[in-house]
N, C-alpha and C positions, 0 to 999 in steps of 0.2 A: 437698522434699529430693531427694537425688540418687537413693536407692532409690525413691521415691514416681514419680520420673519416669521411673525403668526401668521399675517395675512399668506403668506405663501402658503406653507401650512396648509390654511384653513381651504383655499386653492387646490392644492394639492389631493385633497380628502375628499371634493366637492367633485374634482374629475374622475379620482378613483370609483368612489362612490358610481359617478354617472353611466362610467365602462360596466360598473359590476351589472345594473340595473338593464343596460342596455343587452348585454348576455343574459341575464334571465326571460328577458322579453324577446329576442329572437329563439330560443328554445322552448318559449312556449308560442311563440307562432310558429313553431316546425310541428309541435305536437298537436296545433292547430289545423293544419292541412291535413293531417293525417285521419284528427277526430270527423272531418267534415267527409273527405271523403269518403271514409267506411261509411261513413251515415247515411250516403246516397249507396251506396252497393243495390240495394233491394228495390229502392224506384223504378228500374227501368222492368224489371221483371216481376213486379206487381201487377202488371194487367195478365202476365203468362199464368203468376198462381191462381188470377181470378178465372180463368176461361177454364185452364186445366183442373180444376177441380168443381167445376160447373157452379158457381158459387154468385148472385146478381152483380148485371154489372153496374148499379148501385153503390159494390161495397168496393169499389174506388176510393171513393168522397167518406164515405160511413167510415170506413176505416182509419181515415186517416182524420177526421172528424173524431173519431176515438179515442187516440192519441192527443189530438191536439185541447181536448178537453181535461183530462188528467193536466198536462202540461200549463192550460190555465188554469186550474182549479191550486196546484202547488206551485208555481213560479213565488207568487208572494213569500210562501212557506220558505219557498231556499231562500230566499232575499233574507228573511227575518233569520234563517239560521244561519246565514251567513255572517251574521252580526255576533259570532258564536265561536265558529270555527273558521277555520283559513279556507279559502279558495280552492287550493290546492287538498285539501281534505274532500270536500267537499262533490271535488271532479273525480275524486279516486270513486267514491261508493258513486255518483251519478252514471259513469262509464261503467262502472263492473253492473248497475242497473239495468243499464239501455242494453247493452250487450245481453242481458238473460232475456231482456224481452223482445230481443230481435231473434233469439235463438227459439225462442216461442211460436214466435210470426211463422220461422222459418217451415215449423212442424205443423201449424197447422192446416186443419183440413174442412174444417166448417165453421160457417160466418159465424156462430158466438166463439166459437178458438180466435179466429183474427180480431173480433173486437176487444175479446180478454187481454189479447197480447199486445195490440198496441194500447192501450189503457194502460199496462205497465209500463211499455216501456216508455208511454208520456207521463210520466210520475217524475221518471229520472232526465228526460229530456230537458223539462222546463230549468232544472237544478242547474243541469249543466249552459244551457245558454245565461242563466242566470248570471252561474260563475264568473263565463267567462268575460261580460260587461264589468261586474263587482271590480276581478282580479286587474283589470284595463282601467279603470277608474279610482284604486286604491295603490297603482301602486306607477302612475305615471303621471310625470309632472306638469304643470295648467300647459306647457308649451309644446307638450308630445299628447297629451291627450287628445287629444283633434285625427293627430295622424293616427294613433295606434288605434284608436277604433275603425276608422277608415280601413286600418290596413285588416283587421278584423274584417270589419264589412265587404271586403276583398277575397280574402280567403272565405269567406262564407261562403260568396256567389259562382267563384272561380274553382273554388275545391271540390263544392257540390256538383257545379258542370264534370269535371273530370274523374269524380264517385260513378255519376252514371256514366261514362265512358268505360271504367273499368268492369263496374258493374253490369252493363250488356254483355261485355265479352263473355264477364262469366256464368253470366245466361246462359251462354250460348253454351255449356257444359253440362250446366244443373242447377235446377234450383236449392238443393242440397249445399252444395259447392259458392252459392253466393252467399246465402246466409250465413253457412259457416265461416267462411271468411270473412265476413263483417263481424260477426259476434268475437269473433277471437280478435280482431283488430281493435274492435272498440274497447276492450279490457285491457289490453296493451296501452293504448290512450290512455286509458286512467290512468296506469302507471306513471309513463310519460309526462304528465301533468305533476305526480304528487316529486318526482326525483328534480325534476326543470324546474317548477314555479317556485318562485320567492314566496317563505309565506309572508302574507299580509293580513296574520291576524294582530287585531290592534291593541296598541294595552290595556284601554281601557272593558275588554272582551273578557267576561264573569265565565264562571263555569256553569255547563248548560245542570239544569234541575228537571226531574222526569217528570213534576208535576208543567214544569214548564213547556215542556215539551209537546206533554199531550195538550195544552192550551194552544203552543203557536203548531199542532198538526191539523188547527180546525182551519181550514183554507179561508173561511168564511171572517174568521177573525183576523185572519192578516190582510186581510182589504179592507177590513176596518182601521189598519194601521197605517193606510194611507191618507187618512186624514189629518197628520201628522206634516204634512207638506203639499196638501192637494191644495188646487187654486184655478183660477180662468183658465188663466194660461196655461197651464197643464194641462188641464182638461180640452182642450181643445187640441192641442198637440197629440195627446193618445186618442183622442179622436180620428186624427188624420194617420197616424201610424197602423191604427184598429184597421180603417178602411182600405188603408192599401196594401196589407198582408193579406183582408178578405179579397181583395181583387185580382189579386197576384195568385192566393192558392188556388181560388178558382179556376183560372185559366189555366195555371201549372198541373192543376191534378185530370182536366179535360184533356189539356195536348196529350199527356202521357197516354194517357187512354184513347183517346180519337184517334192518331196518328195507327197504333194498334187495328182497332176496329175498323176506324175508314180505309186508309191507306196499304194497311194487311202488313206493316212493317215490324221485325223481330227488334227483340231487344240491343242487338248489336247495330241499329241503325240509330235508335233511341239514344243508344249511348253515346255514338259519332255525330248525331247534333248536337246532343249537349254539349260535348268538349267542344266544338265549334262555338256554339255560344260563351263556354269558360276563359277559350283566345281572347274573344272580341270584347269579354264582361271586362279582362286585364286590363285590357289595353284602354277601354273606356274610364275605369278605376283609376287607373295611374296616368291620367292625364284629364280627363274633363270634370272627372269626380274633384280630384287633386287642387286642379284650379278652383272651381268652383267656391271650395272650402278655404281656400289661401285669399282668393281674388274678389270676392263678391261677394253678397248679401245671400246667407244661407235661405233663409228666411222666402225669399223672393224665388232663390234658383230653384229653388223645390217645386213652385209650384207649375216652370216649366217643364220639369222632366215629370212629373206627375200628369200634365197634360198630353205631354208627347208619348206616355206608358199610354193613355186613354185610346187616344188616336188609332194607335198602334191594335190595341185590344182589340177593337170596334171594329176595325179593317179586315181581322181575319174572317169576318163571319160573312163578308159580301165572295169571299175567294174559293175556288172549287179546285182549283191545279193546285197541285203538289208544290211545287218550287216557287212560284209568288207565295204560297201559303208559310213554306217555312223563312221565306225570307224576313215577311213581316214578322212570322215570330222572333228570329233572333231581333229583330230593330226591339222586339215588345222587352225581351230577357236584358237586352243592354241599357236601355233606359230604366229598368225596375232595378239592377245590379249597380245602379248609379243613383239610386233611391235612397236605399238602404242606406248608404254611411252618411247623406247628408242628413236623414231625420234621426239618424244614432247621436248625430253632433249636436245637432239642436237640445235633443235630451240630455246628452251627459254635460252639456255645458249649464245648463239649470241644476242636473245634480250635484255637478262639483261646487254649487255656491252653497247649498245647507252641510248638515251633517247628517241627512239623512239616502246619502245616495246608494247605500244596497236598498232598499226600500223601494227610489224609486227606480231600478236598474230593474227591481225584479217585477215591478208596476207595470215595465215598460215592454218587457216580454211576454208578461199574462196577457195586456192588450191587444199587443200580435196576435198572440194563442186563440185569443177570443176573435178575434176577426178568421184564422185560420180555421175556427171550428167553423163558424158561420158558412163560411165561403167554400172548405170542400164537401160537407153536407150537403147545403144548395145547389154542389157542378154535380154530385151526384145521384142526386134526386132528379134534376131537372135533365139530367142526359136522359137518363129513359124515355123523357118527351119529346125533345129533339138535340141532338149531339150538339151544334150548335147554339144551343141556348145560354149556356154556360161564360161561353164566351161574350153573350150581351149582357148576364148577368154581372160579368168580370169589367166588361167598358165603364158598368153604371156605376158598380161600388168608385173605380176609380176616378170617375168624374167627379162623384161626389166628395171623395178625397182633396181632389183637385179645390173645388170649392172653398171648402175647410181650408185649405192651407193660404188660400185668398184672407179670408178673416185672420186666420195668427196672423198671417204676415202684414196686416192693419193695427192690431193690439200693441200699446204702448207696452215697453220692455220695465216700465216702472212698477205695475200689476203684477210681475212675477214672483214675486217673494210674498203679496199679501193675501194672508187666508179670503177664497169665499166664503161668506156669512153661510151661505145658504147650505156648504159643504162641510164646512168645519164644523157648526155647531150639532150636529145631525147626530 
């Protein structure tokens, strides 16, 4: 019959469709490995520019606190223009960005050169993590959204392990030779981004106005446009996301540096535990993350591996050997790498029920940012006190994460859509 042969049809266009969408989204998770790992090239060999150019070693934490300031001060910013222009747009100027300011980093030679340069290049950083939430949540369906950010969350933790794998190597050559190669990789990314990704800009997406512009470039004003959708439950959720990124960079921006200064280890060993850690982040990803998310109460599982990152944290600081020492770090890397996509799911599943989910995509990476600035600041302040302290620093934020995620995972799921008085009306 004649609906019998629509319905095929309609079938027919729904699978096409599905194939076409499916091919856009694994070539932008190929240009996703690639973006992450250039990213990390220069991590392992940031503690060599610090020592080699006599420069405090302080500006570990400071510098990367730099960056990660810009990066929350504009995450809103991209979120908002992301309402604007496509994704893919968006990741072309973010990557040709980050890449000038990594080629900045690469050049210079004194602490206000390195803070300058990462300040740019967290300008564009923020854009691009932005992005790539926005483009994962605009353009995949309620029943792959889950996985495809997971599979994000995956390549984040997994790409960046095997960045600084590649990136010690080319330590081991020249600092010249690392940066260059990230700068030129990460501009290739942009590319990669704007030729692969489907755009997903929406129809109802006006043409930008330059007085508008310089209004939504006030960072300040686009966090006021998160009263637009803020609530308890949200706020409490970025709460818990805030703290566990400060606890994480903490630790992360210590090992990298300790391991250096205590241990006396070059960048080529820096880089051969990371990719150690990037195996084991896989394998934890695609199998206990996976379930977790398919099988159980997000809500609740979080707030085990968030205990189990604590534990983990807190442990290194009683250990003086080398090999117990790096053990517990990777148990710390694989539970923090199985962190990440379950409180990604939590957020994008509250996003995808307004219409205001670039907003809160890019709400939900400033929060990070903010907790990053916090947390490598503090590890590197506080190492000049005692190298270890960073690390007690990093247990506590996560404990108190841990906490926090005890109360969301109490709050009624009815609360989530209704403004707080106290927030919205402000």
């Amino acid at each position: 019959t004649r609906k019998t042969l629509l319905g095929c049809q309609q079938k027919e266009r729904e699978s096409m469709e599905a194939k076409h969408q499916q091919r856009h989204m694994f070539l932008f998770f190929i240009a996703l490995v690639a973006f992450f790992m250039s990213a990390s090239f220069a991590h392992p060999v940031t503690p060599t520019l610090i020592q080699e150019y006599h420069l405090n070693d302080s500006m570990f934490g400071v510098a990367l606190a730099a960056m990660q300031t810009t990066n929350f001060l504009f995450s809103p910013f991209w979120g908002k223009l992301n309402g604007y222009i496509s994704s893919r747009k968006s990741l072309l100027i973010c990557c040709t960005g980050y890449a000038i300011g990594q080629a900045l980093f690469g050049m210079a030679r004194t602490e206000a050169m390195v803070v300058f340069a990462r300040c740019f290049a967290g300008i564009f950083t923020g854009g691009a993590f932005t992005s790539f939430l926005t483009y994962i949540v605009n353009t995949s369906s309620e029943k792959d959204r889950g996985r495809n950010l997971t599979i994000q969350a995956t390549i984040q933790s997994v790409g960046g392990a095997f960045g600084y794998f590649v990136g010690g190597f080319l330590g081991e050559i020249s600092l010249d030779v690392t940066f260059g190669a990230q700068a030129l990789t990460l501009f290739l990314c942009g590319v990669m981004f704007f030729v692969f990704c489907k755009d997903d800009k929406k129809a109802g997406m006006g043409r930008i106005q330059p007085a508008q512009i310089v209004r939504d470039a006030n960072p300040f004003a686009a966090f006021i446009a998160s009263r637009q959708f803020m609530n308890i439950l949200f706020a409490v959720l970025f709460t818990v996301t805030a703290l566990q990124n400060l606890g994480y960079t903490a630790f992360e921006q210590c090992f990298n540096y300790f391991i250096k200064d205590a241990f006396h280890m070059t960048s080529r060993y820096n880089g051969l535990i990371k990719g150690v850690i990037g195996f084991v982040s896989l394998a934890a990803n695609a199998t206990i993350c996976m379930w977790m998310i398919r099988k159980t109460n997000v809500k609740r599982s979080v707030i085990y591996i968030l205990g189990a990152c604590t534990c983990a944290a807190l442990s290194v600081v009683f250990i003086d050997a080398v090999a117990p020492f790096m053990v517990m770090s990777v148990v710390f890397y694989t539970f923090n790498a199985v962190s990440i996509p379950l409180l990604q799911d939590l957020v994008a599943k509250r996003a995808a029920q307004g219409k205001d989910s670039n907003l809160i995509m890019g709400f939900y990476n400033a929060t990070k940012s903010l907790g990053g600035i916090i947390g490598s600041l503090v590890a590197g302040l506080v190492y000049t006190v005692g190298p270890k302290l960073a690390f007690v620093f990093a247990g506590v934020m996560l404990l108190v994460a841990t906490l926090f995620s005890i109360v969301y995972s109490r709050m009624k799921d009815g609360t989530e859509n209704e403004p707080a008085p106290a927030l919205s009306q402000k």
